[in-house]
C-alpha positions as CSV (number, residue, x, y, z in Angstrom):
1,X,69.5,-35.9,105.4
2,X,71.2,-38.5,103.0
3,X,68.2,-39.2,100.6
4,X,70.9,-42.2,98.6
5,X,71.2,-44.2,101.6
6,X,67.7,-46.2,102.3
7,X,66.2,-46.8,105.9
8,X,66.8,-49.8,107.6
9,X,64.4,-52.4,107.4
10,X,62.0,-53.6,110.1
11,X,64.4,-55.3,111.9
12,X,66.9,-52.5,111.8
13,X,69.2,-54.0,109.6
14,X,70.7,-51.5,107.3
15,X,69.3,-52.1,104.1
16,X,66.2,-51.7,102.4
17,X,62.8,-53.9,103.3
18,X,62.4,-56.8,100.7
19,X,59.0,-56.8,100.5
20,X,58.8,-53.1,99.8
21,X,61.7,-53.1,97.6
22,X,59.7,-56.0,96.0
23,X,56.5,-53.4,95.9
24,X,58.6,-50.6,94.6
25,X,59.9,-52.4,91.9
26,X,55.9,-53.4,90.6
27,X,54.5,-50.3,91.2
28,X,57.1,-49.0,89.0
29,X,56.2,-51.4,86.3
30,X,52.5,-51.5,86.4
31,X,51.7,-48.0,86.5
32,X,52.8,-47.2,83.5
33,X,51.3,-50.1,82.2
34,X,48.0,-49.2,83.2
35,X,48.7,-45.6,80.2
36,X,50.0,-48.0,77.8
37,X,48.0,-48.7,74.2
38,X,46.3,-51.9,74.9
39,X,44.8,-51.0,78.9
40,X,44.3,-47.0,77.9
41,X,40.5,-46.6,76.9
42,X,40.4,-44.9,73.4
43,X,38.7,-41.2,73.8
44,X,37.2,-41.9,70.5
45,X,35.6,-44.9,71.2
46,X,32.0,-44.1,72.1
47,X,30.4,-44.7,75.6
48,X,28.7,-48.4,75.8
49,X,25.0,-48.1,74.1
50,X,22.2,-47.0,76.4
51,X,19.4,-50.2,76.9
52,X,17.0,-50.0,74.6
53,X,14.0,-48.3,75.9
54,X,10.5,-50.5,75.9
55,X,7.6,-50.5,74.1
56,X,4.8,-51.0,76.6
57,X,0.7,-50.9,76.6
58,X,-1.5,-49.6,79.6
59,X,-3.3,-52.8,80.8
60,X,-5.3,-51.3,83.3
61,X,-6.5,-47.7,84.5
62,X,-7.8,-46.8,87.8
63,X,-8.7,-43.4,90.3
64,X,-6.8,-44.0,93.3
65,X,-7.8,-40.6,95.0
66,X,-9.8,-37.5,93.9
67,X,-7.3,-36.2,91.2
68,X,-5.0,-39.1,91.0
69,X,-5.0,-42.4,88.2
70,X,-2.9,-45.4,88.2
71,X,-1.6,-46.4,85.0
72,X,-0.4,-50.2,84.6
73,X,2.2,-51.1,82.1
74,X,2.8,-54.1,80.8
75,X,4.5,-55.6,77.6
76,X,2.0,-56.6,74.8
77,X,3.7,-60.4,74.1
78,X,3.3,-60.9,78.3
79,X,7.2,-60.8,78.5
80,X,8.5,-60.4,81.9
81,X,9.6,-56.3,82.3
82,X,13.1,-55.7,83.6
83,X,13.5,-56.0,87.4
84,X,13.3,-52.9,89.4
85,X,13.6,-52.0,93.5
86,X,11.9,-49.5,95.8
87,X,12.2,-46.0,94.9
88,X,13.1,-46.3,90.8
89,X,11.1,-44.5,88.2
90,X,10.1,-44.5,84.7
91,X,10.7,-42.4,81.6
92,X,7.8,-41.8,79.7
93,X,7.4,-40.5,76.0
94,X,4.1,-39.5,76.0
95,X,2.1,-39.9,72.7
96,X,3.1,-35.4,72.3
97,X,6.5,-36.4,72.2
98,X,6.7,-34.9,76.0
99,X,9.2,-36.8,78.5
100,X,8.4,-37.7,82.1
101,X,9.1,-39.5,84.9
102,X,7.1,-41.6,87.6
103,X,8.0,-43.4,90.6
104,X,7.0,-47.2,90.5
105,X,4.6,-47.7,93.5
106,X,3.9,-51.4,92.4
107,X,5.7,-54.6,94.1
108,X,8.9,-55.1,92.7
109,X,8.3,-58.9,93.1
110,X,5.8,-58.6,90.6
111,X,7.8,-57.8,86.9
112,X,4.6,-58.7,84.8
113,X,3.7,-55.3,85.1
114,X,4.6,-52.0,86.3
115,X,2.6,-49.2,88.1
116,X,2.8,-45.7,88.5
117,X,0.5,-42.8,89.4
118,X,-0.1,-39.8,88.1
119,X,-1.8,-36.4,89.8
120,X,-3.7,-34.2,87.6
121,X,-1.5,-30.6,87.9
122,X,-3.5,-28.3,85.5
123,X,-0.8,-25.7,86.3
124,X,1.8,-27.7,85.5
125,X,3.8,-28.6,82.0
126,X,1.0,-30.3,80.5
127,X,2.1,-34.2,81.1
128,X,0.0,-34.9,83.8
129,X,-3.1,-33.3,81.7
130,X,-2.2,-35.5,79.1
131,X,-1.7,-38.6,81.1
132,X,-5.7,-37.5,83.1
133,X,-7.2,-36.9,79.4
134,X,-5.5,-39.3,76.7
135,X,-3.7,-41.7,77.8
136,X,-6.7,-45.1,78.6
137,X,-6.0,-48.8,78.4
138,X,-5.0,-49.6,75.0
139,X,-2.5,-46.8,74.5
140,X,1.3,-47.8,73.3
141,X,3.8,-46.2,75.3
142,X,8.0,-45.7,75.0
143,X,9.5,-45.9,78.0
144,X,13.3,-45.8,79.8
145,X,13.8,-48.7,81.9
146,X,14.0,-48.1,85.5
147,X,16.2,-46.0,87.4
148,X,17.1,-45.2,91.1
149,X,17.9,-42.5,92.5
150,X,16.0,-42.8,96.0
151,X,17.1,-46.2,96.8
152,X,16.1,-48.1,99.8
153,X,18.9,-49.5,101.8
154,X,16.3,-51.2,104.2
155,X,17.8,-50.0,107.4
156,X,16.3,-51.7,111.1
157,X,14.6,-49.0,111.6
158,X,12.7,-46.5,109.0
159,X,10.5,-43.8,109.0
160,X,8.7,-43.4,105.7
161,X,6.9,-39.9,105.4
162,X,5.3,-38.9,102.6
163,X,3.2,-35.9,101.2
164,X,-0.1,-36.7,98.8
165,X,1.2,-38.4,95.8
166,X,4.9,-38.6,97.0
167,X,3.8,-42.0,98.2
168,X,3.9,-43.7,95.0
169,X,8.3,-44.3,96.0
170,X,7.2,-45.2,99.3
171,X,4.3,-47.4,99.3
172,X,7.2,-50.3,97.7
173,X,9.2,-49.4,100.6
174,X,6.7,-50.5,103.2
175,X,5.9,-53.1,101.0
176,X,9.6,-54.3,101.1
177,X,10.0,-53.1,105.0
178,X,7.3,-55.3,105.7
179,X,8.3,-58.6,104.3
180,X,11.8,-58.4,105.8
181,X,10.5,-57.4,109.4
182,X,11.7,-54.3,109.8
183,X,10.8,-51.7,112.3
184,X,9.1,-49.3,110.1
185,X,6.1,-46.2,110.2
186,X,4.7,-44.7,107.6
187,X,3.0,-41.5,107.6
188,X,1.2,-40.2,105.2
189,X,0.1,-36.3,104.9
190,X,-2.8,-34.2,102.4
191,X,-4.9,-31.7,102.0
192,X,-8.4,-34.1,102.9
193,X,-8.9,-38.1,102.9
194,X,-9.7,-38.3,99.3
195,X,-6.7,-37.2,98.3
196,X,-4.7,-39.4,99.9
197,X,-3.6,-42.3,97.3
198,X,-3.3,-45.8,98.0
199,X,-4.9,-45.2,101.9
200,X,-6.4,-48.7,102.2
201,X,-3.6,-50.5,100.5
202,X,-0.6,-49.2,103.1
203,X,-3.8,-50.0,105.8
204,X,-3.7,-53.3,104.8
205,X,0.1,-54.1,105.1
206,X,0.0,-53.4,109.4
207,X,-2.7,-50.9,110.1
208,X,-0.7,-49.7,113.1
209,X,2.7,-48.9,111.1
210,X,0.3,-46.6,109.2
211,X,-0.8,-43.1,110.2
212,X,-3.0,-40.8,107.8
213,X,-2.6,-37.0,108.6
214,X,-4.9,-34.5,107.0
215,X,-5.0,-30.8,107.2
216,X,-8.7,-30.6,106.5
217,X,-9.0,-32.7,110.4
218,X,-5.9,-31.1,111.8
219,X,-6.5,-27.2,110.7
220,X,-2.8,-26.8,109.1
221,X,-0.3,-28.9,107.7
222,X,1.6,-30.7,110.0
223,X,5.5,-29.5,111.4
224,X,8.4,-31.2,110.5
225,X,8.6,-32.0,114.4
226,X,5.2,-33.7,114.3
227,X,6.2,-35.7,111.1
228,X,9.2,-36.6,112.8
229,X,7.8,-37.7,116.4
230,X,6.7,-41.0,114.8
231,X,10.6,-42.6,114.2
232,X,11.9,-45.1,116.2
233,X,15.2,-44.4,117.5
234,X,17.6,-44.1,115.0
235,X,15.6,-44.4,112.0
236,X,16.4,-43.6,108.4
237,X,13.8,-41.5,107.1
238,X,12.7,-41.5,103.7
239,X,10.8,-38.3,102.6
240,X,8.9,-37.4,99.2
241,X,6.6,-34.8,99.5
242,X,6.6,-30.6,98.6
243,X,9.1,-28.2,99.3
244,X,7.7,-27.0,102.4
245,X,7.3,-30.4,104.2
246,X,11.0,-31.4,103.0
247,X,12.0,-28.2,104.3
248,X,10.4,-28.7,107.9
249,X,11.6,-32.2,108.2
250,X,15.3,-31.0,107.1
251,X,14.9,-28.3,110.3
252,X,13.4,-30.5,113.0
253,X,15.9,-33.7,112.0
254,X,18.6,-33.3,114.3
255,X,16.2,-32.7,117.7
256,X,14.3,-35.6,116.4
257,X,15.0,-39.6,117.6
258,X,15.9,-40.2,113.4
259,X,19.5,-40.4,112.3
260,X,19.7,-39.9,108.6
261,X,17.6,-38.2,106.3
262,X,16.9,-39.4,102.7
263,X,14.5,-37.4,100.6
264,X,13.5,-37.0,96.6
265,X,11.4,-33.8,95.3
266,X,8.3,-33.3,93.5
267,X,10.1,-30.7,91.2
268,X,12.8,-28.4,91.0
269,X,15.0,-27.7,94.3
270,X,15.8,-24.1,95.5
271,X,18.5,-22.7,93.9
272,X,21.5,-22.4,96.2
273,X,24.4,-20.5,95.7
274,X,23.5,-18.9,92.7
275,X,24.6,-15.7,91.3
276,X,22.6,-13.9,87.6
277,X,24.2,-14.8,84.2
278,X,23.2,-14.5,80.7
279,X,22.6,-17.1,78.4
280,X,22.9,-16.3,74.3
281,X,20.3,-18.5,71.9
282,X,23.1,-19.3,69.3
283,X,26.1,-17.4,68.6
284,X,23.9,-13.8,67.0
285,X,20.5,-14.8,68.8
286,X,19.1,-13.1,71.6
287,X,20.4,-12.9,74.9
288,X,18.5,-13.7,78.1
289,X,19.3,-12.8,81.7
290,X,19.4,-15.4,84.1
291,X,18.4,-14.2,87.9
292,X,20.2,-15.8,90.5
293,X,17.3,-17.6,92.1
294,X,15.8,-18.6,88.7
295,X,17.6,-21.8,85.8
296,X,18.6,-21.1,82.9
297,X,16.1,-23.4,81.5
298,X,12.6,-21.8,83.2
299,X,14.3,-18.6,81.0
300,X,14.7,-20.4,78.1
301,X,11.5,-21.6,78.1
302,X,10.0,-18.5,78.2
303,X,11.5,-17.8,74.8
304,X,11.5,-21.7,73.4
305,X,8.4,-23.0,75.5
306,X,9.0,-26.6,73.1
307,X,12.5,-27.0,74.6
308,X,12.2,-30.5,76.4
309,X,12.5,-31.1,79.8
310,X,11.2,-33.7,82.5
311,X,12.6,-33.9,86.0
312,X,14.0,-30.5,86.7
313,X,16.8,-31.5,88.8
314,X,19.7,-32.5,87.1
315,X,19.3,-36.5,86.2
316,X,17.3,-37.3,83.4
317,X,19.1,-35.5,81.1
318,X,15.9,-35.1,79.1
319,X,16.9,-31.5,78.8
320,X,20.2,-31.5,77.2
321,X,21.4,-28.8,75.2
322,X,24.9,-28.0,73.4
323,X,27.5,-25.9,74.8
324,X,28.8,-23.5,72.3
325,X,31.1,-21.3,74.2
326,X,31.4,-19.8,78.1
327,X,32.7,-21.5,81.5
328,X,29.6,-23.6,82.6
329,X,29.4,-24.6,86.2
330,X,27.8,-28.0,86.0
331,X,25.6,-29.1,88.9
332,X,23.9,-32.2,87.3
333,X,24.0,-35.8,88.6
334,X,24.1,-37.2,85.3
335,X,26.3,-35.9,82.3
336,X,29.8,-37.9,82.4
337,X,33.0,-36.0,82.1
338,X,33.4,-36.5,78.6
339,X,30.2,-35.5,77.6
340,X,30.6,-32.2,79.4
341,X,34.1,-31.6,77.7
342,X,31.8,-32.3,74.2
343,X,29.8,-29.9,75.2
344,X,26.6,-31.7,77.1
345,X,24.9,-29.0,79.4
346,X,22.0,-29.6,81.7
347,X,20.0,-25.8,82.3
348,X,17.7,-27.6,84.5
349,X,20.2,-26.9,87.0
350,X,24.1,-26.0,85.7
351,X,24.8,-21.9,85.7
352,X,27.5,-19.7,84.7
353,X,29.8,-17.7,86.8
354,X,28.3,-14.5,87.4
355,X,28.5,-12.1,84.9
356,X,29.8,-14.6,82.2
357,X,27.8,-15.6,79.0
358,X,26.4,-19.1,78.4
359,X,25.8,-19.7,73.9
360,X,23.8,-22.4,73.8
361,X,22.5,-24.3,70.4
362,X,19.1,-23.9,71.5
């Protein structure tokens, strides 16, 4: 093959195309110019400044089911609040200095004021105890401003199916479903009618998009086939509820009428794929074995119970720590590349080969 001597061109002429000689020629230009001093980004320039968080007052206070408040948010000066759509949440600093995050189950027409809802977990990591026991109208608050990442693409057809206070994403997608005329159904699964939040408010948007399933009428919670029976045909289904209803929906999708599945947990997903490590507190503290079905950072709290932490799955970042040595395998959705090559690490959720040690400044 004589690589000197070019094709012929389209016409079989026995010289090179013009226009691609043409495109040759300015690729081979512009390239390079993209690397050059005044286009290159400088690696020591910082990252654009995050928004300023807000400084917001609960307006309002209300029990929206047996062990469930709503908390309404609003700027003190009666500013309007930064717009927001279905499925965002809030970062909260909670007067303890603890950081968490709500869905927004308010209308995202309305930015005078935002609304979230909170259910009491006395088992859990204290926020929701503090929220259910010190945190009344008149309280100042320091929160994130919104972020999605359960966003409603408002397909033709939805299925919304949520589990006892995974509503609160949901309830502004029906909302939103509803004014542009989708074909939408909404069902809405507990433990007993009183715990069911928001019940008479989806009710009042199309009583017959809405279904209310308890286990205290039905003897069990329901399948993931019986969730499912209620999408139209080729539905996108949005799911926010426990493990084990996420679970049963993810088994029964494919036999089911739906065609895509989009979901957001409660907490912490199973850990797939994992394999035990160790992770070192500083470069001569103690070192703690990590289990393969277990993060790194339910281990370090154990040792540092004040270490930070809110959503557990890799996108608030509220559990940062720094990286002093080891390979990390990061499996966040939220550190950039060069804040992993600093050193960023999220234990929510990133790991270590197996065998290999993790030192962390923690």
């Amino acid at each position: 093959m004589d690589l000197r001597t070019p094709p012929p061109d389209l016409y079989g002429r026995p010289r090179a195309d013009t226009f691609f000689r043409f495109l040759t020629a300015f690729g081979d230009r512009y390239s390079p110019a993209l690397g050059g001093p005044l286009l290159r980004r400088n690696p020591r320039r910082p990252l654009g400044r995050p928004a300023p968080a807000l400084h917001l007052v609960v307006t309002a206070r209300r029990a929206v089911a047996a062990d469930a408040v709503e908390l309404t948010l609003a700027d003190s000066s009666g500013g309007l609040l930064p717009a927001w759509q279905p499925g965002a949440h809030l970062g909260l600093t909670l007067p303890s200095g603890r950081q968490r995050h709500y869905s927004l189950c308010g209308d995202p027409a309305d930015r005078s004021a935002y609304r979230i809802a909170v259910r009491r977990l006395p088992d859990g990591g204290g926020g929701s105890v503090e929220i259910h026991d010190s945190v009344h109208p008149g309280t100042r608050l320091t929160v994130r401003r919104p972020r999605n990442g359960f966003a409603f693409c408002a397909e033709p057809a939805v299925l919304l199916l949520a589990g006892g206070i995974g509503v609160t994403p949901l309830l502004p997608m029906a909302r939103e479903a509803q004014r542009h005329g989708l074909d939408w159904q909404l069902v809405h699964a507990g433990r007993s009618a009183d715990t069911l939040p928001f019940a008479a408010e989806l009710r009042a948007l199309d009583p017959r998009r809405v279904h209310l399933r308890t286990d205290e009428e039905h003897g069990a919670p329901p399948t993931g086939a019986e969730l499912l029976a209620h999408a139209p045909r080729g539905a996108a289904v949005y799911c926010c509820g426990p493990a084990p209803m996420l679970a049963a929906v993810q088994q029964a999708l494919d036999a089911s009428p739906a065609a895509s599945l989009h979901f957001e947990r409660f907490g912490a997903a199973p850990v797939i794929g994992g394999e035990p490590f160790t992770v070192r507190l500083g470069t001569d503290g103690p070192e703690l074995a990590v289990p393969a079905d277990r993060s790194a950072l339910d281990v370090l709290r154990e040792v540092r119970p004040g270490l930070a932490y809110s959503c557990k799955q890799g996108f608030c970042g509220t559990c940062e720590v720094r990286l002093l040595a080891g390979t990390p395998d990061h499996r966040d959705r939220r550190l950039t590349p060069d804040q992993r090559a600093a050193g960023a690490l999220l234990p929510c959720v990133s790991r270590a080969a197996g065998g290999e040690t993790l030192v962390l400044d923690v």
